[in-house]
C-alpha positions as CSV (number, residue, x, y, z in Angstrom):
1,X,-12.2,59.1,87.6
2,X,-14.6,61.6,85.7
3,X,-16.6,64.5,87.0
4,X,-18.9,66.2,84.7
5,X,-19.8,69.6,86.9
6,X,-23.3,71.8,85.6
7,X,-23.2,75.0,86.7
8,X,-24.4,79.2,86.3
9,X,-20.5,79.9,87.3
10,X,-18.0,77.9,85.8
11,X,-15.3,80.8,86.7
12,X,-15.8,80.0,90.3
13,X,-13.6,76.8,90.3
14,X,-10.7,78.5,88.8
15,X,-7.7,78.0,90.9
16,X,-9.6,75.2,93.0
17,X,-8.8,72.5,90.7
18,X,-5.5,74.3,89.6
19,X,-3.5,73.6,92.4
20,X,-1.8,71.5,95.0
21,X,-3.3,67.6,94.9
22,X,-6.0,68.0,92.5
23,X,-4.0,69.7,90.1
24,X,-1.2,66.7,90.4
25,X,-3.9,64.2,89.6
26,X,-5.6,66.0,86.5
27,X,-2.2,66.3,85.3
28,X,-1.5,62.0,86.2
29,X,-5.0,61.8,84.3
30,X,-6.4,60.1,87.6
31,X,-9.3,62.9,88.0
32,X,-10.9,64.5,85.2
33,X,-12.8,67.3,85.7
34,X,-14.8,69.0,83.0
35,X,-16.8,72.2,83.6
36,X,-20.3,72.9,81.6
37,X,-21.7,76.2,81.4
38,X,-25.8,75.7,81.6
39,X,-26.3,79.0,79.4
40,X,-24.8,77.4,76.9
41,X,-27.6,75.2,76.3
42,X,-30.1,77.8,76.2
43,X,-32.5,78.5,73.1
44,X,-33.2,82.0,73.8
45,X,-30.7,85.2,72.8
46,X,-30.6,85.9,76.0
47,X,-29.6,82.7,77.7
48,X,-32.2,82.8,80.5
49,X,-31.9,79.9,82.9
50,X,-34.1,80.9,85.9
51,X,-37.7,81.8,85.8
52,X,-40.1,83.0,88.6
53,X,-41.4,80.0,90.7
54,X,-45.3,79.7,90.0
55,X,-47.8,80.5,92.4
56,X,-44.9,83.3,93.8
57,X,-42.8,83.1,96.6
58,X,-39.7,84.8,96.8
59,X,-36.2,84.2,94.5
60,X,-36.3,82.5,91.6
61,X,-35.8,78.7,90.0
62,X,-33.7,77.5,87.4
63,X,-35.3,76.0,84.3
64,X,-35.6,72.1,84.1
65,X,-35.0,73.1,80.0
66,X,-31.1,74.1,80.1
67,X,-30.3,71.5,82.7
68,X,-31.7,68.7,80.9
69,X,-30.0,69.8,77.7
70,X,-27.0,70.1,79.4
71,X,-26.9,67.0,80.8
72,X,-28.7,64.5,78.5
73,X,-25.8,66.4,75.6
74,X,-22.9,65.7,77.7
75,X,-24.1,62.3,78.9
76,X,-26.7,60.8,77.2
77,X,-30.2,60.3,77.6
78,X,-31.1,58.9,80.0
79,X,-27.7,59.4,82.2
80,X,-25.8,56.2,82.5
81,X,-23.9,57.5,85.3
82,X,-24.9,59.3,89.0
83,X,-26.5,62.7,88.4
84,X,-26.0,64.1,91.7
85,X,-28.1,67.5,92.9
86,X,-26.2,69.6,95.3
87,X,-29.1,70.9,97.5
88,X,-29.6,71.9,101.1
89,X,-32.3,69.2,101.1
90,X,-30.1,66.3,99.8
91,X,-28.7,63.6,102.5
92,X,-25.7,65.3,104.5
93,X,-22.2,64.4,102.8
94,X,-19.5,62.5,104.5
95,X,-16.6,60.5,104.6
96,X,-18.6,57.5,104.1
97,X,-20.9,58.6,101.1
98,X,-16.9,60.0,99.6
99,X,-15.9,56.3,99.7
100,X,-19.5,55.6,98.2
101,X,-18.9,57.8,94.9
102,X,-15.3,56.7,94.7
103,X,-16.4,53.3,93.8
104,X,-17.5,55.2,90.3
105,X,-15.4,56.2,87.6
106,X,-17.8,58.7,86.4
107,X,-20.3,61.3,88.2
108,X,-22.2,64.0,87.5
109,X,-22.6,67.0,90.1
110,X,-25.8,69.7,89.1
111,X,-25.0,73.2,91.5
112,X,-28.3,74.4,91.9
113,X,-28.4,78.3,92.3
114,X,-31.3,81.3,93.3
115,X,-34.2,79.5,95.0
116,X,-33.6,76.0,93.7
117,X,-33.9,74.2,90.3
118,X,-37.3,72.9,89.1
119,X,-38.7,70.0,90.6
120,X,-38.9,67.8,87.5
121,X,-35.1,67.8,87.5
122,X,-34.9,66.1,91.3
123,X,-38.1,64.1,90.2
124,X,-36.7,62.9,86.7
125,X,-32.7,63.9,85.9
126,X,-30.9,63.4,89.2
127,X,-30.1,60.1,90.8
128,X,-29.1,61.7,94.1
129,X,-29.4,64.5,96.1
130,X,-26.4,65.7,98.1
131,X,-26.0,68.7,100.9
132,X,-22.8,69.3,102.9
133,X,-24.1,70.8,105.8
134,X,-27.0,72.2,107.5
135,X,-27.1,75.3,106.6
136,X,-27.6,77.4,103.1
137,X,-25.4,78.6,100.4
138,X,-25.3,80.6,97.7
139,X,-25.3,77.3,95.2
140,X,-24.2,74.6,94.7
141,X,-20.9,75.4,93.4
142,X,-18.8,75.4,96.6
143,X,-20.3,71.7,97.8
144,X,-19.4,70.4,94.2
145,X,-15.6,71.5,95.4
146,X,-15.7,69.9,98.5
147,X,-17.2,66.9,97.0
148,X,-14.7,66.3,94.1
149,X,-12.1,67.1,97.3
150,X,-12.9,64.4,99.3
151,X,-13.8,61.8,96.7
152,X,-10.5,62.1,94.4
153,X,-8.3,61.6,98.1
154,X,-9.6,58.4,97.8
155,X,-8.9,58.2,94.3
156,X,-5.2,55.1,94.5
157,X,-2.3,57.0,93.6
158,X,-3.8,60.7,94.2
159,X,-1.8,61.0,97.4
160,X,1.4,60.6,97.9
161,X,1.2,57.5,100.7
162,X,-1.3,54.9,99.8
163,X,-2.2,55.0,103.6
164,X,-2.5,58.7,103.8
165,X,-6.2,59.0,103.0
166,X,-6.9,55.9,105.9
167,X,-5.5,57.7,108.5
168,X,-7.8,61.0,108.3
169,X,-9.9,62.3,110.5
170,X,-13.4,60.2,110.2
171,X,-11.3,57.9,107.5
172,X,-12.2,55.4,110.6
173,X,-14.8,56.8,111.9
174,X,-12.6,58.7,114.3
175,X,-11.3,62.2,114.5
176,X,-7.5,62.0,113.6
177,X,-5.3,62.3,116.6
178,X,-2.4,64.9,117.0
179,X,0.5,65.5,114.3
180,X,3.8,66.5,115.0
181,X,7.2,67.0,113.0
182,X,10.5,68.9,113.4
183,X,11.9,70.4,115.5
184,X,11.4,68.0,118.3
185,X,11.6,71.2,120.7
186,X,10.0,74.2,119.8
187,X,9.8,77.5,122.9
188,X,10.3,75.0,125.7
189,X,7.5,72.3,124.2
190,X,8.4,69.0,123.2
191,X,6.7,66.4,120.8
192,X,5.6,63.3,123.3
193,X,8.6,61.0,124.0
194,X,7.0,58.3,122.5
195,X,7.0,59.4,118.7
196,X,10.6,59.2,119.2
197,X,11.5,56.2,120.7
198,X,11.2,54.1,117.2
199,X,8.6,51.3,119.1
200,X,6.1,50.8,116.2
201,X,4.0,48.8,118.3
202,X,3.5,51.4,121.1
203,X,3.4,54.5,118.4
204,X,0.8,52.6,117.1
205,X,-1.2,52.4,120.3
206,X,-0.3,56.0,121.4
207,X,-2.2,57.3,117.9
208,X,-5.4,55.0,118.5
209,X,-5.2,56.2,122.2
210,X,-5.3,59.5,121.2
211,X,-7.9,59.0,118.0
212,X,-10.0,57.9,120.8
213,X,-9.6,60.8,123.1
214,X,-9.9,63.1,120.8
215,X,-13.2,61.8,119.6
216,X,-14.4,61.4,122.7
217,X,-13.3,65.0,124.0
218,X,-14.5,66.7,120.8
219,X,-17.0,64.5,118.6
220,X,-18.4,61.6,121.1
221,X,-21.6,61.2,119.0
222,X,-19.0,59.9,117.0
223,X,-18.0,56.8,118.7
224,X,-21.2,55.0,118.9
225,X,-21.0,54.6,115.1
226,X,-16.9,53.9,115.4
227,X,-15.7,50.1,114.9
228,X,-14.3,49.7,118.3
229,X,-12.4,46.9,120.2
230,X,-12.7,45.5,123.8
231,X,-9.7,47.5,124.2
232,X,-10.4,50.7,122.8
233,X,-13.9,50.4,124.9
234,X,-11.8,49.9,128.0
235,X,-9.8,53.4,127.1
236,X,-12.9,55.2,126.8
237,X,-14.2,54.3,129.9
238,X,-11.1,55.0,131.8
239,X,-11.6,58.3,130.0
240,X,-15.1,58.5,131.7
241,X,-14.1,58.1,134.8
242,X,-10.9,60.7,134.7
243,X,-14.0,62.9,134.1
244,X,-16.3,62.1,137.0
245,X,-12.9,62.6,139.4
């Protein structure tokens, strides 16, 4: 998979794509990640890419001029690919819109920077409009991270176990229930008798058990949206009721 990243600070992502899983799969050529530097499509000596916003206001707004350049030279024009904004006011990511963009082989991610980019470029260049939270950044440089993150987990063959990326947290719509490896005592406290007793069947119904409990405990907004069995609804009720005793 290919991501084409626009951005005012290409030097951020050094080391982020350098290391650990990502760097494994740029080096398997299952991600590709190619950084573009929006000054470099800049007309003036001076490479300005922001411009004060019109009418005033505070900050100031990138130019729609560099950004289509950038893009439209790298990719065409028009884009035959998702051109996605990074922008506070985009639709929140998660796991579900990662399994979205992982059914591409090629996306483009625009960091937006200062006050915002210029609207023709939401109106007319971007396809999609992406934030990762609720709250306000710097730019979009950090989301664009976190986005290439969680997309190229889901990437076959970019971890290690082909389940791996199926059994995390939200991966089901659940929070991931607790982890536990060697020693099997550690100051007094042991790892739950049941992850050693080599019954698949009852491992398996422990994890969902606790998957459940978790979620409901921690993120019970969660389960209304969860794919949930009779069974699993049973759990959570007996959970209910330990509460109200």
């Amino acid at each position: 998979m290919r991501f084409d990243i626009f951005t005012l600070f290409p030097e951020m992502f050094a080391g982020v794509f350098d290391t650990s899983i990502l760097k494994r799969a740029r080096e398997a050529r299952l991600v590709e990640i190619f950084l573009h530097d929006i000054r470099d499509f800049t007309t003036d000596k001076h490479h300005v890419t922001d411009d004060y916003a019109y009418a005033g206001g505070g900050g100031m707004v990138m130019k729609p001029e560099p950004i289509f350049t950038a893009v439209e030279t790298i990719l065409g024009a028009p884009p035959r690919v998702p051109v996605i904004l990074l922008t506070p006011q985009g639709r929140v990511f998660n796991q579900a819109i990662a399994r979205e963009l992982a059914q591409h082989s090629h996306i483009a991610l625009i960091c937006g920077h200062y006050e915002g980019v210029d609207e023709r470029v939401r109106e007319h260049l971007a396809t999609d409009e992406i934030s990762i939270g609720d709250y306000v950044l710097t730019g979009g440089e950090i989301p664009a991270m976190v986005i290439v993150d969680a997309v190229a987990r889901l990437i076959p063959g970019v971890l290690g176990h082909p389940s791996a990326a199926s059994n995390d947290s939200h991966a089901s719509g659940l929070l991931e229930g607790p982890q536990y490896t060697r020693p099997a005592e550690f100051r007094g406290w042991r790892v739950p008798e049941i992850l050693l007793s080599g019954n698949h069947a009852q491992v398996a119904k422990w994890r969902r058990q606790q998957a459940l409990r978790r979620t409901f405990e921690r993120r019970p907004d969660l389960l209304a949206r969860a794919n949930l069995t009779d069974e699993d609804r049973a759990f959570i009720e007996s959970l209910k009721q330990q509460n109200k005793s």
